[in-house]
C-alpha positions in Angstrom: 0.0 0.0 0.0 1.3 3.2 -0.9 2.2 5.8 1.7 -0.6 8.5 0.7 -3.1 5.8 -1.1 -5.7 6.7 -3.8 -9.2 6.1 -2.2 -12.3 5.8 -4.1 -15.9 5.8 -2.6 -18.2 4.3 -5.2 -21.5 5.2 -5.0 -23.9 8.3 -5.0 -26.2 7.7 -1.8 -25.9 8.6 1.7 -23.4 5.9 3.3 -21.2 6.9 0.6 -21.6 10.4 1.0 -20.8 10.3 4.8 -17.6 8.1 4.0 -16.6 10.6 1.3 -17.1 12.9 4.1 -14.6 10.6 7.3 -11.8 10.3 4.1 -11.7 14.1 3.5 -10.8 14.8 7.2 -7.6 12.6 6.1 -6.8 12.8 2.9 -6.1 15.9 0.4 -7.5 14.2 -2.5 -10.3 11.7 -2.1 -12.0 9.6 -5.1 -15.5 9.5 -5.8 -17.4 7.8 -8.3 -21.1 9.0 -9.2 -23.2 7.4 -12.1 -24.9 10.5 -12.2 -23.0 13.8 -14.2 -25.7 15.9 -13.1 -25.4 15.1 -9.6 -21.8 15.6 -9.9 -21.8 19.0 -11.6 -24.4 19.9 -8.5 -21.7 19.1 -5.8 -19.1 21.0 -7.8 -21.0 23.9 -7.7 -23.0 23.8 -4.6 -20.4 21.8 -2.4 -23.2 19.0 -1.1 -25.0 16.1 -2.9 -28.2 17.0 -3.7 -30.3 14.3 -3.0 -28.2 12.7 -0.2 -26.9 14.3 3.3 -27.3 17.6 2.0 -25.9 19.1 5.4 -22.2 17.6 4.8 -20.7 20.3 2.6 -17.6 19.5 0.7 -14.6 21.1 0.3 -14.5 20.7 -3.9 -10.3 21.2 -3.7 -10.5 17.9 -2.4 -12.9 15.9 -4.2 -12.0 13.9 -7.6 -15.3 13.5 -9.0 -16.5 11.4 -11.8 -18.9 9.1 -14.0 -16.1 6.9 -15.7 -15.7 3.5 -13.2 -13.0 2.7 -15.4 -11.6 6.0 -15.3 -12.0 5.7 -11.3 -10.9 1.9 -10.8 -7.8 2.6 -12.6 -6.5 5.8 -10.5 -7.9 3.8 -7.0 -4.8 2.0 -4.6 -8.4 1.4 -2.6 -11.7 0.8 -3.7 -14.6 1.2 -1.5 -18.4 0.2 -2.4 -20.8 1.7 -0.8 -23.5 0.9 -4.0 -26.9 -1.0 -2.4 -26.3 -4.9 -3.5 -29.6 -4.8 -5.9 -27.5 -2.4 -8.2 -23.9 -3.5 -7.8 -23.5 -5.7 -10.4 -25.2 -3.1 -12.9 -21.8 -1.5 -11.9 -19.8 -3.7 -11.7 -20.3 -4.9 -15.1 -19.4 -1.5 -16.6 -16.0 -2.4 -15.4 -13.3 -3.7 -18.3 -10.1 -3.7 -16.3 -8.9 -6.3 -13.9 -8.6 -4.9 -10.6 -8.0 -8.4 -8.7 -4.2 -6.5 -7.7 -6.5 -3.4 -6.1 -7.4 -3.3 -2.0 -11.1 -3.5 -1.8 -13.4 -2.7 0.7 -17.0 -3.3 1.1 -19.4 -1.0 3.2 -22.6 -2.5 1.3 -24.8 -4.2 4.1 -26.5 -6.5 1.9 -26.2 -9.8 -0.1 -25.1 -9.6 -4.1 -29.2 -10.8 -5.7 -27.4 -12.9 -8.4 -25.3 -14.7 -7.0 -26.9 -15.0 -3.6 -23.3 -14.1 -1.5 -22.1 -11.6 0.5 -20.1 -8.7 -1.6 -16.5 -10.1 -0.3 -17.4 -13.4 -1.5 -18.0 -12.1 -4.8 -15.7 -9.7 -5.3 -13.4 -13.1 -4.4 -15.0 -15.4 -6.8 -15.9 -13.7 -9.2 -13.2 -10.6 -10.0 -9.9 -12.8 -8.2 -9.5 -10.6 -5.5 -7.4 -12.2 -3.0 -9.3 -12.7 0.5 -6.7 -10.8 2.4 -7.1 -8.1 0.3 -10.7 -7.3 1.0 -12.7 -5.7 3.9 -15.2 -4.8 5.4 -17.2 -1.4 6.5 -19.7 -1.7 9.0 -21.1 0.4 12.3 -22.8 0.5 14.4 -23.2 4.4 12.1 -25.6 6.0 10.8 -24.8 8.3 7.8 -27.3 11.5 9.2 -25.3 11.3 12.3 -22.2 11.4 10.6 -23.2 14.6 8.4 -24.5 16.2 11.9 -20.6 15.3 13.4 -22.4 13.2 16.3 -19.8 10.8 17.7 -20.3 7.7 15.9 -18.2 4.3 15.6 -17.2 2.2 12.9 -15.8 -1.8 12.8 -12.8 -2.1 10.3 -12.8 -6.4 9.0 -9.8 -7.6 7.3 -7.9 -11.0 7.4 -4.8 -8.5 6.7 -4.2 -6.8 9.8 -2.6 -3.9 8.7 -4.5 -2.9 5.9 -7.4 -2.9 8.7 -5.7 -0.6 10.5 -4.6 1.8 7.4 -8.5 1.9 6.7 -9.2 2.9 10.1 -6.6 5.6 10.4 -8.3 7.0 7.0 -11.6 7.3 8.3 -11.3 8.0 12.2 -11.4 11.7 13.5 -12.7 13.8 16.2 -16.0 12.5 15.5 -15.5 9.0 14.7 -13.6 6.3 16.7 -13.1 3.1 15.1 -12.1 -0.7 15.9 -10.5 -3.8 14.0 -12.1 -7.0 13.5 -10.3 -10.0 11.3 -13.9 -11.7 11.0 -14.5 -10.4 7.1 -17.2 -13.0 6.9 -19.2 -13.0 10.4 -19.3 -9.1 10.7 -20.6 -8.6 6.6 -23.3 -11.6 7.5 -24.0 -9.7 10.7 -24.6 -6.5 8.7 -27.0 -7.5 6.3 -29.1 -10.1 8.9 -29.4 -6.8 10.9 -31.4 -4.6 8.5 -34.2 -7.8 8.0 -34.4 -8.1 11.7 -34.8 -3.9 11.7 -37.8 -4.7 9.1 -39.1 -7.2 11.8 -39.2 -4.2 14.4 -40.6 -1.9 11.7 -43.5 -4.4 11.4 -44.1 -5.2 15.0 -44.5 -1.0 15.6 -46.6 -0.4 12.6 -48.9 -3.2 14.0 -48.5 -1.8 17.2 -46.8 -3.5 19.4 -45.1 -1.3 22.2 -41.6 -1.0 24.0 -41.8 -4.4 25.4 -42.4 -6.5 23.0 -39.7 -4.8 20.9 -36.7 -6.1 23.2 -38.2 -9.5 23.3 -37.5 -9.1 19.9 -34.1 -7.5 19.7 -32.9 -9.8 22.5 -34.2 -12.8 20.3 -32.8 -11.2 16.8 -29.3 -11.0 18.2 -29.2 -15.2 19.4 -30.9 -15.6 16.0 -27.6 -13.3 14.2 -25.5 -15.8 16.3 -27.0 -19.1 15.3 -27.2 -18.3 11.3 -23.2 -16.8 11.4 -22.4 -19.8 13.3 -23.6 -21.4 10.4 -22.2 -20.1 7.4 -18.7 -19.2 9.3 -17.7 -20.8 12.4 -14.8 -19.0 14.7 -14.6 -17.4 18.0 -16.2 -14.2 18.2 -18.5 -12.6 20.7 -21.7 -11.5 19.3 -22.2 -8.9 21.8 -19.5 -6.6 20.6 -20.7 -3.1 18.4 -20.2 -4.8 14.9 -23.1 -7.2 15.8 -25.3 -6.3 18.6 -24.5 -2.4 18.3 -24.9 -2.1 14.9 -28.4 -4.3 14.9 -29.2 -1.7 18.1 -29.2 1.1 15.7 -30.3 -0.4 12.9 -33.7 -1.8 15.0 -34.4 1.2 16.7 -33.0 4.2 15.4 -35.2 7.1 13.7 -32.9 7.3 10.8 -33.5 3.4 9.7 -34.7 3.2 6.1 -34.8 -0.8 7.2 -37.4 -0.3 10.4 -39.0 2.6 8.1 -39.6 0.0 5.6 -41.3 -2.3 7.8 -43.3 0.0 9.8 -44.9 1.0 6.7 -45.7 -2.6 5.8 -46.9 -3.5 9.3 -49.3 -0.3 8.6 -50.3 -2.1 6.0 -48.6 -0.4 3.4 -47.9 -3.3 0.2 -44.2 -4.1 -0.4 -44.1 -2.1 -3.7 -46.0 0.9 -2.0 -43.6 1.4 0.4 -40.6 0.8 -1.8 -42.3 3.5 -4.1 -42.6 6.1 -1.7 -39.1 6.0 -0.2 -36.4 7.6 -1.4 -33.5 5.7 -0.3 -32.7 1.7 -0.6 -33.6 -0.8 1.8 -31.5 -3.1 2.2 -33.1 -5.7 4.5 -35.9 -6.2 1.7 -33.4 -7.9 -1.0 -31.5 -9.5 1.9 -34.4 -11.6 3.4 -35.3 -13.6 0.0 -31.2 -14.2 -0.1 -30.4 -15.1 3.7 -33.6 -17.4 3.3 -32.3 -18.9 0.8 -28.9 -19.6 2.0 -30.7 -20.9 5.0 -32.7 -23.3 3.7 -29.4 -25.6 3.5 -27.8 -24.3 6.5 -31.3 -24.8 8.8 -30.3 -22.6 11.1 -33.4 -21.9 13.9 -34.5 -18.6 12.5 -38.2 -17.7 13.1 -37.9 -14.1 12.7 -36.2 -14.3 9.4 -38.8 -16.6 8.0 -41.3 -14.2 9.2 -40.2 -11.5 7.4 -39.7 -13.6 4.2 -43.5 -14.4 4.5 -44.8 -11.2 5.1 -42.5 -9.7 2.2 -42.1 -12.6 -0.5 -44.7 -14.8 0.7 -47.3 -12.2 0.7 -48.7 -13.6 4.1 -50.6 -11.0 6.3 -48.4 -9.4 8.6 -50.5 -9.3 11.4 -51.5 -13.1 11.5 -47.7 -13.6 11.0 -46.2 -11.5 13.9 -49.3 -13.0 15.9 -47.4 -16.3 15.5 -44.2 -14.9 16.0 -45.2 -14.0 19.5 -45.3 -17.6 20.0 -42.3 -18.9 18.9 -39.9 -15.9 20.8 -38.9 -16.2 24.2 
């Protein structure tokens, strides 16, 4: 890794805009890859994105900006996604270079929809980047709390050591304190099962069901995270660290989840592509139930609240007569 490495944040939304934002506190020149020009020539002249985080203004001396993923992936030392899963391989496949020599980091919280694995997986299998080169982004952050400068933490996965702690040094500040993790696979599980189990909550309090019930079901959601990672990765780590249980805290009941905002507005009876329709921003935990499912049916992990949400959203089961026999099955 270089001394003064090339970083590039692909991706337009909010996550990306508030990593765009941690790099800039670091580095004189940070990369940043937007599909959209017009967004682009917005930030160059207004100094925020437009449509995401419009409070975090931008210093434009510092920003390389452009439209051209080739043009980006070439000039990057790092790479870091930060696209929602449903559209990454849209974007991917714009790529025509081999980048399998390039440090890549993921800070997508979902599962890839093709190919059913988590973005290090595929970035391994399917584009030859080495497993010791890859990583992984996660909270427990939100990216409004970021733009406001609230004090906010971030888990840093690698299997390589020190480029875990090169991408921590590029992104901590005042404002943000982070930590190192070498468990790539259990912490990028942990951060897509978290946004289904945040739809869960969404559900359970547009159905209304109060405080109570809520950490009955957080408390069950976070043995239910251990069971399915135990599954598809078994090593020691304690599920009760931020990565895991902190970032599904947040995630679950935090007003700034599009994940529990999702599922709110289903359990207030809102249909899946109603709610999708009306907000503006991705949710994640929507593409990732079908997927972690799926990957369960062969694993058969005990995961109650997981198949409840893949009934409600895929099975097109009625959410109240679902959660009703939730409530049965939690303890």
């Amino acid at each position: 890794m270089n001394e003064i490495p090339k970083v590039v944040v692909f991706g337009g939304g909010s996550w990306a805009t508030a990593i765009v934002k941690m790099l800039c506190e670091n580095l004189d020149i940070v990369g940043w890859y937007m599909r959209s020009d017009s967004a682009i020539a917005y930030i160059k002249e207004n100094e925020h994105n437009p449509n995401y985080l419009s409070s975090a203004e931008f210093d434009i001396n510092k920003l390389y900006l452009s439209s051209n993923i080739n043009e980006m992936v070439n000039y990057a030392d790092i790479l870091i996604f930060a696209i929602p899963s449903a559209f990454l391989s849209d974007e991917l496949n714009k790529i025509s270079i081999d980048f399998s020599t390039k440090i890549v980091f993921s800070a997508i919280k979902g599962i890839v929809p093709e190919t059913g694995k988590i973005v290090g997986e595929h970035f391994n299998e399917f584009y030859n980047v080495p497993i010791e080169n890859i990583g992984v982004i996660t909270g427990p952050c939100h990216a409004e709390e970021v733009a406001m400068e609230r004090l906010s933490y971030l888990t840093i996965a690698c299997q390589d050591k020190k480029k875990a702690t090169e991408i921590s040094k590029l992104l901590s500040s005042s404002y943000i304190n982070t930590k190192t993790s070498d468990d790539i696979i259990g912490t990028e599980y942990a951060a897509m099962l978290k946004n289904i189990f945040a739809i869960a909550a969404g559900i359970a309090h547009g159905l209304g069901y109060g405080d109570n019930f809520q950490s009955v079901l957080m408390s069950n959601s976070i043995r239910e995270m251990k069971r399915y990672i135990k599954k598809v990765h078994k090593m020691k780590r304690n599920i009760n660290n931020s990565a895991y249980l902190g970032d599904l805290l947040v995630t679950g009941y935090s007003t700034f989840s599009r994940n529990r905002m999702f599922g709110n507005m289903i359990g207030k009876g809102y249909t899946v592509k109603s709610a999708m329709m009306e907000m503006s921003m991705v949710a994640e935990g929507y593409y990732a139930a079908k997927s972690a499912y799926q990957i369960n049916q062969i694993n058969k992990a005990k995961t109650p609240i997981i198949d409840a949400v893949y009934d409600v959203l895929y099975g097109n089961k009625n959410p109240k007569s679902v959660f009703k026999k939730l409530t049965e099955l939690l303890d």
